[in-house]
N, C-alpha and C positions, 0 to 999 in steps of 0.2 A: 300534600307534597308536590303533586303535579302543577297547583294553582301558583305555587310559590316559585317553582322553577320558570313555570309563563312569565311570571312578574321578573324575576330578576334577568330573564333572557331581554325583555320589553326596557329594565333599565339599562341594560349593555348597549341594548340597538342603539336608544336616544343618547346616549352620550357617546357613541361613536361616531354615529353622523353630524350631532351638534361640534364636536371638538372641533376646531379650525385645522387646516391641511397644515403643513412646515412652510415658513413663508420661504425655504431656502429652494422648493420645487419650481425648477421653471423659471427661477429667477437669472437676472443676468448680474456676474458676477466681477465680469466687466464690459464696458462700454467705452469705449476709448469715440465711438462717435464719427461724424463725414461731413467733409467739406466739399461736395461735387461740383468744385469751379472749373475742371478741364486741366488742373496740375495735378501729378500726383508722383507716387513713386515706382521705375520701369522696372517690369519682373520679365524678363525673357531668356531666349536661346542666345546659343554663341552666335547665332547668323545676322541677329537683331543688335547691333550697334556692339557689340564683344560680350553681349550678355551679360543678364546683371538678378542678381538675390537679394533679399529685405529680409534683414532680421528685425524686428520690433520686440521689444522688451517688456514684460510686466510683471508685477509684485505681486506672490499669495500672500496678502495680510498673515499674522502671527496666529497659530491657536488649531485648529482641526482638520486645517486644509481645504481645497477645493475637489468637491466631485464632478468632471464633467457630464454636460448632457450634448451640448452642442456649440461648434465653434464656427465665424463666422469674418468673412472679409468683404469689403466694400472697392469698389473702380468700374472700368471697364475694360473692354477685351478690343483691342488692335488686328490683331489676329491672332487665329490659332486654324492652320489649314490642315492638319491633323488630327484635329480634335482630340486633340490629349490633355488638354486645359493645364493646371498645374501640380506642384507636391506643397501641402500644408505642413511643417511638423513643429514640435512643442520639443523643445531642444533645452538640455539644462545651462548654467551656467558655467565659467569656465573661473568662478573662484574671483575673477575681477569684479564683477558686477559692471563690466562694461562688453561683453564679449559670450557669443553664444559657443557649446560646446556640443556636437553635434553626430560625434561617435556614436550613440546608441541613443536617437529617438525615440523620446518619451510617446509619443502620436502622432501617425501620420499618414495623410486622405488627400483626398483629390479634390481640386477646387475647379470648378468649370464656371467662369465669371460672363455668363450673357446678354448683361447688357452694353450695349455699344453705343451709347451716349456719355461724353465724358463731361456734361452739365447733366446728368441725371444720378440719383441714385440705384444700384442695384447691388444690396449685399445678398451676398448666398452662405447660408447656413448649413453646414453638415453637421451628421452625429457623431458624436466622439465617445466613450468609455474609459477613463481614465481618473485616477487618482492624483493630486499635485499638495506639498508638503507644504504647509504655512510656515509662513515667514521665511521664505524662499524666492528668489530670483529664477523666470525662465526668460526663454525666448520663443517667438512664433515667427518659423522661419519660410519666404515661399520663397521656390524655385519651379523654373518652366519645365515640362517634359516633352520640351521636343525642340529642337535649332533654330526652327522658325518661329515660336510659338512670343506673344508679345499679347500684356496687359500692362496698367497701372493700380496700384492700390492708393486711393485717394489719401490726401492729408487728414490729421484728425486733429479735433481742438481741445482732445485732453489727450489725456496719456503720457509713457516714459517717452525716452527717445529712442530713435530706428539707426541703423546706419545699412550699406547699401555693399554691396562687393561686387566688383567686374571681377564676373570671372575666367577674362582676357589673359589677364596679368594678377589676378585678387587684390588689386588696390581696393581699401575701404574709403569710404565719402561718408559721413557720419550729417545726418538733417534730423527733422522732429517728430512725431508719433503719426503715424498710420491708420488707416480706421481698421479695428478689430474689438470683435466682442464676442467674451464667454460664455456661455449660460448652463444654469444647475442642469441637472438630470428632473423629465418629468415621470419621476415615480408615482405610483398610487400610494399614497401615505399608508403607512402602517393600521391607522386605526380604521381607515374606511375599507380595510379589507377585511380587519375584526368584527367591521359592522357587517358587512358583507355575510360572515361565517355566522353568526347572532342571527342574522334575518332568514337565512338558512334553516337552521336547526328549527327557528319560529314557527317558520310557513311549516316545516314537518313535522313539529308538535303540534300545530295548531290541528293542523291536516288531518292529523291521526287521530287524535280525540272528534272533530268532524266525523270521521267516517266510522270509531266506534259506535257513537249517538245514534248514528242512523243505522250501523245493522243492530244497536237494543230496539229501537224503535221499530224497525221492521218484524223481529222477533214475538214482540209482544204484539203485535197485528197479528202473527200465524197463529 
């Protein structure tokens, strides 16, 4: 009986480590991509030109949704003599599918973009926790946290489209997609932790029978 349970614990291990991970860990879910030519689009305070917000748009394909792990903007920083960098948030739709709505952010973090070459790239990734409903319209909305604070988030060469708002006056200026990208949650896949629990109980069955062996054999020495 003992022998039998070693052998099936030994089959659980090898097929939990052999299974492959979810290819959805870690993955990015979008990629909208960067064009670091020295154009892009201005995210700042009211004191920076009447201040201005990027909303960028994108689509959860149809079907189970997206779980986030981590989100991510691409530009450079102008200034920010406060160092309060900016507000990221994931804002639903306002029913048009051209229009963010932004009453009660879905998620939203702090973006601090340092690098300061506007021919360079430098995307900053944060983590995120969140849930988003396929076949759904959001938006991923920056704004500056502080009057003086000024960046640009580069153009992208995929993606929906952006529009911009002075929020001078809230005039909209409507241009093309931004660089931003999502990516899954890096979990430990379910079975490598089954494997984990397998290899466990292994080492202490194995262990145990070990250390009976040797005090029979000690035994029959005295």
């Amino acid at each position: 009986m003992k022998s039998n349970r070693r052998a099936l614990l030994r089959v659980l291990l090898v097929v939990a480590f052999w299974y492959p991970a979810s290819a959805e860990a870690g993955e990015f879910l979008l990629n909208n991509g960067s064009i670091p030519n020295g154009t892009g689009r201005k995210v700042s305070g009211v004191n920076v030109a009447d201040g201005w917000r990027v909303y960028q748009a994108f689509d959860v394909p149809g079907g189970t949704g997206w779980a986030l792990g981590s989100i991510g903007v691409d530009g450079w920083r102008v200034q920010d003599p406060a160092g309060l960098g900016q507000t990221g948030m994931i804002c639903s739709d306002d029913g048009t599918g051209t229009t963010a709505n932004c009453t009660s952010p879905i998620v939203a973090v702090s973006l601090n973009l340092g690098n300061i070459n506007p021919f360079e790239s430098g995307w900053v990734d944060v983590p995120v926790n969140a849930m988003l409903q396929g076949g759904t319209r959001y938006w991923f909305v920056s704004s500056a946290n502080h009057a003086d604070y000024w960046t640009s988030l580069y153009h992208a060469p995929a993606g929906l489209a952006s529009y911009s708002i002075r929020t001078s006056d809230g005039m909209r200026f409507d241009s093309g997609p931004t660089a931003l990208r999502i990516q899954g949650p890096l979990d430990v896949p379910a079975l490598t932790v089954w494997g984990l629990a397998a290899l466990s109980v292994l080492v202490l069955t194995t262990g145990g029978v070990v250390i009976r062996r040797r005090r029979k054999a000690l035994q029959a020495g005295l």
